[in-house]
PDB file of N, H, CA, C and O in Angstrom:
ATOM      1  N   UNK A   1      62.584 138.926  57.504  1.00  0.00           N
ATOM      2  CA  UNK A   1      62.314 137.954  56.437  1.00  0.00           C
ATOM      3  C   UNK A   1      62.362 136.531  56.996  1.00  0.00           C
ATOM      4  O   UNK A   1      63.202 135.947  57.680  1.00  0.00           O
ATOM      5  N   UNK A   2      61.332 136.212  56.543  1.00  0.00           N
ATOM      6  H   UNK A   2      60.650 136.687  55.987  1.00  0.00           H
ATOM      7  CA  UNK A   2      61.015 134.518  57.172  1.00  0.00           C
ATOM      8  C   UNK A   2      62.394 133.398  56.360  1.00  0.00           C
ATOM      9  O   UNK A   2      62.526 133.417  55.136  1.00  0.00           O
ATOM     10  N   UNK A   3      62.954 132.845  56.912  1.00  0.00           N
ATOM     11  H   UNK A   3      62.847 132.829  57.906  1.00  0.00           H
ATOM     12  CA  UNK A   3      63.768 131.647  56.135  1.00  0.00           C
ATOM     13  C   UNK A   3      62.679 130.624  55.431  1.00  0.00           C
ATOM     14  O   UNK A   3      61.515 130.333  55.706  1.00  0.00           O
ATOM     15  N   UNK A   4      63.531 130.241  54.467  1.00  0.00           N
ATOM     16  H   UNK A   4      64.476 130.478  54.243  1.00  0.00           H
ATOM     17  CA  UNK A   4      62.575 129.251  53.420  1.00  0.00           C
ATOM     18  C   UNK A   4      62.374 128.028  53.835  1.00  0.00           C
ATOM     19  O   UNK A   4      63.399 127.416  53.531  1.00  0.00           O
ATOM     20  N   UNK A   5      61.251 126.938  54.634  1.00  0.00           N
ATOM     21  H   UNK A   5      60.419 127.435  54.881  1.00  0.00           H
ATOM     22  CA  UNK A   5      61.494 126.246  55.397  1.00  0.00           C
ATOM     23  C   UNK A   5      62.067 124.646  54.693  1.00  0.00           C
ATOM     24  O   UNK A   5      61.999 123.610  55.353  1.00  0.00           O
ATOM     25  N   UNK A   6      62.504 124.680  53.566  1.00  0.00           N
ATOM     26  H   UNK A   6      62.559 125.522  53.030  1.00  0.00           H
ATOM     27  CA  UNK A   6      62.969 123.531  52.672  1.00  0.00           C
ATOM     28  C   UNK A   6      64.603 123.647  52.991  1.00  0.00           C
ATOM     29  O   UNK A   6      65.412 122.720  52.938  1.00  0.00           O
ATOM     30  N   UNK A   7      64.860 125.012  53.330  1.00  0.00           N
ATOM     31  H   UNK A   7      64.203 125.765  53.373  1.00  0.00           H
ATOM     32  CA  UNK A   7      66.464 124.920  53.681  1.00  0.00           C
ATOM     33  C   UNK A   7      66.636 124.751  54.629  1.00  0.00           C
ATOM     34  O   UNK A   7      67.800 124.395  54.818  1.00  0.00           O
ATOM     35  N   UNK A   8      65.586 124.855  56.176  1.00  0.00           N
ATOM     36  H   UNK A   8      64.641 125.144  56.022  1.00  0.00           H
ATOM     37  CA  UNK A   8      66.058 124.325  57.310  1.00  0.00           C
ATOM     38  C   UNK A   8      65.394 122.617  57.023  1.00  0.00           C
ATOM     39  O   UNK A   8      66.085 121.809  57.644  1.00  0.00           O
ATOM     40  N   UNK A   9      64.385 122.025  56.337  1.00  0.00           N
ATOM     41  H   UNK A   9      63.824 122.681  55.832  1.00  0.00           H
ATOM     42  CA  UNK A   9      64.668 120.398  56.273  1.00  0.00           C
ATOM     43  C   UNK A   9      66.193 119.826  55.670  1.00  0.00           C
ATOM     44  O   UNK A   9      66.923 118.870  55.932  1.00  0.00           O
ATOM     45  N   UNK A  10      66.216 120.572  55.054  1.00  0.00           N
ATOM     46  H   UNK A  10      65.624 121.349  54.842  1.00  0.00           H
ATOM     47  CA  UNK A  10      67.673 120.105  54.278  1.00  0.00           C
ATOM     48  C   UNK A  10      68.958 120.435  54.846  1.00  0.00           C
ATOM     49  O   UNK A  10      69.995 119.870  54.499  1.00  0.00           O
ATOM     50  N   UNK A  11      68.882 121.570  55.929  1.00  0.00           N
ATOM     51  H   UNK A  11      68.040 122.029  56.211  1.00  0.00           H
ATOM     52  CA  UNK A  11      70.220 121.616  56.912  1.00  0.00           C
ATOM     53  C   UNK A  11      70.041 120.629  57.994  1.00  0.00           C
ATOM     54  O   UNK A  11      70.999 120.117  58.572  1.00  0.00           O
ATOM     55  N   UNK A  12      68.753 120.353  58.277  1.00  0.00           N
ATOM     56  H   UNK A  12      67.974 120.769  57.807  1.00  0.00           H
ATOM     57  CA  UNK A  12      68.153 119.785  59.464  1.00  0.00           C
ATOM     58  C   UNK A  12      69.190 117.810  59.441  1.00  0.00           C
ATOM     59  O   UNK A  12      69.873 117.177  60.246  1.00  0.00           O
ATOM     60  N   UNK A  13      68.573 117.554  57.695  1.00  0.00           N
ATOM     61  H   UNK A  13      68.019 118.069  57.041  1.00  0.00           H
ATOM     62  CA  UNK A  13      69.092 116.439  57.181  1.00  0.00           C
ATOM     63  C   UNK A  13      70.415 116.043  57.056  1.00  0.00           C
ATOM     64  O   UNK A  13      70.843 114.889  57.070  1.00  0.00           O
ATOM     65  N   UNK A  14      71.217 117.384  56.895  1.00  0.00           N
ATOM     66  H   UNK A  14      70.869 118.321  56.884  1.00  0.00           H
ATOM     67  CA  UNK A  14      72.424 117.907  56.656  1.00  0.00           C
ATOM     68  C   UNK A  14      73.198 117.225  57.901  1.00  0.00           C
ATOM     69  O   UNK A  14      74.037 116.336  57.755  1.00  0.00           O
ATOM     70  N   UNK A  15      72.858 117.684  58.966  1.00  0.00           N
ATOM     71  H   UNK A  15      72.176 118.405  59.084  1.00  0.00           H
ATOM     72  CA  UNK A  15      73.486 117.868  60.346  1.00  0.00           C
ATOM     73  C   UNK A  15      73.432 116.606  60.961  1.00  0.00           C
ATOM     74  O   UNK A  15      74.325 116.475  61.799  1.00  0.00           O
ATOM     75  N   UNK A  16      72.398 115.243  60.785  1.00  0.00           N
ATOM     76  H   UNK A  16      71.673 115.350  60.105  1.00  0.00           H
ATOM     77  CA  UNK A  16      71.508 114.288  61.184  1.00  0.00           C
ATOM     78  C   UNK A  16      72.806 113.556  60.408  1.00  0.00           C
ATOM     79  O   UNK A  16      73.358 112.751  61.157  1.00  0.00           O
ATOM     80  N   UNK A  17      73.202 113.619  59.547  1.00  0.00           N
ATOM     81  H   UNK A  17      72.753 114.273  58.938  1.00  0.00           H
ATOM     82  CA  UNK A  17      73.726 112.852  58.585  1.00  0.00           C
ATOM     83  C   UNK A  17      75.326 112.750  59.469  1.00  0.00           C
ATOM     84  O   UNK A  17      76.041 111.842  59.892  1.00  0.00           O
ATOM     85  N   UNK A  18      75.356 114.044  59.445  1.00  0.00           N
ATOM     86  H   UNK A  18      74.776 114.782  59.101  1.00  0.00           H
ATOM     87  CA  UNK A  18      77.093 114.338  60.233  1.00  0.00           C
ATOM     88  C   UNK A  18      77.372 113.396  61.426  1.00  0.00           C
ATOM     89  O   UNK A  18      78.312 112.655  61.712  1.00  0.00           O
ATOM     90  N   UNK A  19      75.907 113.786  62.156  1.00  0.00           N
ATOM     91  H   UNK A  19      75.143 114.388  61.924  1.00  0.00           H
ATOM     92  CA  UNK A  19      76.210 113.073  63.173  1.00  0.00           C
ATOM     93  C   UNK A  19      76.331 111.978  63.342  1.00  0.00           C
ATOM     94  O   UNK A  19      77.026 111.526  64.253  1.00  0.00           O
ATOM     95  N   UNK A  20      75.553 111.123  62.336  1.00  0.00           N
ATOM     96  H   UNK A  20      74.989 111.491  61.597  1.00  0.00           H
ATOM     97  CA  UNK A  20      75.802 109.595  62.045  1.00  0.00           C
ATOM     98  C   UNK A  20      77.059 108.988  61.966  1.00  0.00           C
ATOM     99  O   UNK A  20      77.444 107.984  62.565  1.00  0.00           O
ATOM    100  N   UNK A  21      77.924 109.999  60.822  1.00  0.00           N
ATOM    101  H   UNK A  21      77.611 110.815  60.335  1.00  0.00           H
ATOM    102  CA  UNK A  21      78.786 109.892  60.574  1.00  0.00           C
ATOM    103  C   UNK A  21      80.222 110.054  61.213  1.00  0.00           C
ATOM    104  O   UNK A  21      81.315 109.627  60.842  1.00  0.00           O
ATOM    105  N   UNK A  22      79.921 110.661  62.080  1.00  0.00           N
ATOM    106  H   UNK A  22      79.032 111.008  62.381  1.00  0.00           H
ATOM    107  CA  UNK A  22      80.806 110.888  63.451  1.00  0.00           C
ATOM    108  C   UNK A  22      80.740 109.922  64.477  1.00  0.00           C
ATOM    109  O   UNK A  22      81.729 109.408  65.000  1.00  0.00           O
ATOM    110  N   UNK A  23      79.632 109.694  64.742  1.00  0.00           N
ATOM    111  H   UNK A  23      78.829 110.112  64.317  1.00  0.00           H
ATOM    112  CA  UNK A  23      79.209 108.167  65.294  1.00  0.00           C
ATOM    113  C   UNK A  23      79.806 106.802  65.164  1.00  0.00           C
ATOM    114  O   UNK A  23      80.035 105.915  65.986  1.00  0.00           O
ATOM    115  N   UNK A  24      80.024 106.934  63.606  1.00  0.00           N
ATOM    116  H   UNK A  24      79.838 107.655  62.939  1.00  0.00           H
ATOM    117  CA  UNK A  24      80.484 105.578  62.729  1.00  0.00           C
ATOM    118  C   UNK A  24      82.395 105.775  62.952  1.00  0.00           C
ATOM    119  O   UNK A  24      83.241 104.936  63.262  1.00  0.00           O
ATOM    120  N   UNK A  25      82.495 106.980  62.691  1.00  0.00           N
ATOM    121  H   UNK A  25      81.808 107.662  62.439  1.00  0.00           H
ATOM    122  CA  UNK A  25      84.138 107.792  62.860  1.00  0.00           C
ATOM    123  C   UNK A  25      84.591 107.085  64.572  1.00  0.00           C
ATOM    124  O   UNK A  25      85.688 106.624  64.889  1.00  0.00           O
ATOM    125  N   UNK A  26      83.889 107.152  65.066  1.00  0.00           N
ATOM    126  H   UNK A  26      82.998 107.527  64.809  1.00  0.00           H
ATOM    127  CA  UNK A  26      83.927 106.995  67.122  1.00  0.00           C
ATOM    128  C   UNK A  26      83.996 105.802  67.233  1.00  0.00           C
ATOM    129  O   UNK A  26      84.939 105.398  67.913  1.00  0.00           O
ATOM    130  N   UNK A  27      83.059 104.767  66.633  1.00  0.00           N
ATOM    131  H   UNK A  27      82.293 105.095  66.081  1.00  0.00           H
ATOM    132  CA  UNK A  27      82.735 103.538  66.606  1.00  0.00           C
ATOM    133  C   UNK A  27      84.603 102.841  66.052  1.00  0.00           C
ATOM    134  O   UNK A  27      85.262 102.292  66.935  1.00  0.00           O
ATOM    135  N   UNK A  28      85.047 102.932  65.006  1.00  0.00           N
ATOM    136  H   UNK A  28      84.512 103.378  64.289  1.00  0.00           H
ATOM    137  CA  UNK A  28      86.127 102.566  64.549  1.00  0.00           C
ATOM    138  C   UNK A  28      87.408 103.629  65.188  1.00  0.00           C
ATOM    139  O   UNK A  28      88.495 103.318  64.700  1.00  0.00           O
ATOM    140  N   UNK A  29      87.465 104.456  65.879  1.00  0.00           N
ATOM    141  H   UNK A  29      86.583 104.708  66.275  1.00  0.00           H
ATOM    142  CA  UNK A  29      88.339 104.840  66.419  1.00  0.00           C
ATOM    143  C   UNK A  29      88.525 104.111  68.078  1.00  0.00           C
ATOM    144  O   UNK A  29      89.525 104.041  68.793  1.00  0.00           O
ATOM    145  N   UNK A  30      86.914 103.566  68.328  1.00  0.00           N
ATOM    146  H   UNK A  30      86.102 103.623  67.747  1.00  0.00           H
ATOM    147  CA  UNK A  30      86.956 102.478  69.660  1.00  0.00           C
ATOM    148  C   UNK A  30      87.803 101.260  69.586  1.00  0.00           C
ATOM    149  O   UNK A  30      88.581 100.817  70.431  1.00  0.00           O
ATOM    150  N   UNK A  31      87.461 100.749  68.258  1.00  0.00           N
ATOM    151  H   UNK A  31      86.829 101.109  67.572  1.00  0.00           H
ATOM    152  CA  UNK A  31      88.462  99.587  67.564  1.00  0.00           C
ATOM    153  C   UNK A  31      89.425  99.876  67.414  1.00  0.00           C
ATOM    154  O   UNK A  31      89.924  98.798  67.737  1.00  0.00           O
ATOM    155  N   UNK A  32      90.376 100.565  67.134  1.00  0.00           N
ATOM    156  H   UNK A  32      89.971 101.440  66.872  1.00  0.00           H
ATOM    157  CA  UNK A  32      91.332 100.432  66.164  1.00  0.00           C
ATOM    158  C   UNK A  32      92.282 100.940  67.913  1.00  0.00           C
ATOM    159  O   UNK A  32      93.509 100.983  67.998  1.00  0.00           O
ATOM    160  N   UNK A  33      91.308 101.258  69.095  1.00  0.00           N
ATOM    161  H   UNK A  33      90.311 101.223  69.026  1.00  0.00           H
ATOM    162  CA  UNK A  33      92.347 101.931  70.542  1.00  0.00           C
ATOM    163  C   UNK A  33      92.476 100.907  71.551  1.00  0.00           C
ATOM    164  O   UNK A  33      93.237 100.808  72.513  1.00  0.00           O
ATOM    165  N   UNK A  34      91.351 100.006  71.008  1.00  0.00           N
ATOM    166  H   UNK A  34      90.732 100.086  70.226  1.00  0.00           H
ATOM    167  CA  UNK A  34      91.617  98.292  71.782  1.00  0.00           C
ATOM    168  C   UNK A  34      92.258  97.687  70.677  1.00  0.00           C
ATOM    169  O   UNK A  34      92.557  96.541  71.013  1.00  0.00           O
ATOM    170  N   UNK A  35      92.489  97.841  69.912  1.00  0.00           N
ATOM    171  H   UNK A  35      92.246  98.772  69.640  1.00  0.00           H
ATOM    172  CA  UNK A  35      93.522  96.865  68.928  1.00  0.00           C
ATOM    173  C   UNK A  35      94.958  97.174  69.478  1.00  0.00           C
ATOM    174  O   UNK A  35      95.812  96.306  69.656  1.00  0.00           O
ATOM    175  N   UNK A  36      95.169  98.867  69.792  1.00  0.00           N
ATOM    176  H   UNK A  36      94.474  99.572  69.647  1.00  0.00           H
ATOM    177  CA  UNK A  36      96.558  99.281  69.812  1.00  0.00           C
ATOM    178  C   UNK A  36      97.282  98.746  71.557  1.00  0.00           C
ATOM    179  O   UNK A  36      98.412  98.681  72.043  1.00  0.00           O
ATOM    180  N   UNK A  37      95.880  98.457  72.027  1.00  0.00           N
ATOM    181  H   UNK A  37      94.963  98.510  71.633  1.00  0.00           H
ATOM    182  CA  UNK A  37      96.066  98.289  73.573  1.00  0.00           C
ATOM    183  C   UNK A  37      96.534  96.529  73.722  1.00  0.00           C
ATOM    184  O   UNK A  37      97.367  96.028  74.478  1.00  0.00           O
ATOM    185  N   UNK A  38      95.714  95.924  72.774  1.00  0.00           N
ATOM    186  H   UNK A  38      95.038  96.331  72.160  1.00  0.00           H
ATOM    187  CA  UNK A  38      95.977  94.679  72.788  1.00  0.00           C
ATOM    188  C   UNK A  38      97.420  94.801  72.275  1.00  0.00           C
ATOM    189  O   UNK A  38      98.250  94.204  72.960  1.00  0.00           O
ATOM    190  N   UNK A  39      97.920  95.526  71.096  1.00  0.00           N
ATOM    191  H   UNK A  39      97.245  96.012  70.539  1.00  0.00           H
ATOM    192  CA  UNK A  39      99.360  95.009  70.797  1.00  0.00           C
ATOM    193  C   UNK A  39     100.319  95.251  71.979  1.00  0.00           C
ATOM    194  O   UNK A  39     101.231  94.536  72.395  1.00  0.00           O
ATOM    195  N   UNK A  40      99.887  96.414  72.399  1.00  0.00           N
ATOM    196  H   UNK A  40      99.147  96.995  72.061  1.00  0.00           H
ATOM    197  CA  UNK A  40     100.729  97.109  73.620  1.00  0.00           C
ATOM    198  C   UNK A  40     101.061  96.296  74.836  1.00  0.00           C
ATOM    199  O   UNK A  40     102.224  96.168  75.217  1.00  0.00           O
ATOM    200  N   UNK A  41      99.850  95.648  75.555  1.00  0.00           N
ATOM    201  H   UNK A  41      98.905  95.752  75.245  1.00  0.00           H
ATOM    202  CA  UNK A  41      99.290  95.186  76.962  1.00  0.00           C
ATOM    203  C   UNK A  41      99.807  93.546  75.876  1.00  0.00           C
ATOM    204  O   UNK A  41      99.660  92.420  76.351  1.00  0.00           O
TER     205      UNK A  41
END
């Protein structure tokens, strides 16, 4: 049985999104490990 191809655009979108969002998660975990370094150092 063939998959319905509207559920792989929409997992496709799904996953695209995560990763953004993990991105943005990385981005402020870069900040917040030079902030802790500056209090530290």
């Amino acid at each position: 049985m063939m998959p319905d191809p509207s559920v792989d655009s929409r997992l496709i979108g799904n996953l695209r999104r995560v990763r953004l969002d993990f991105e943005e998660v990385d981005l402020q975990l870069e900040e917040l490990v030079a902030k802790c370094d500056e209090l530290i150092g």
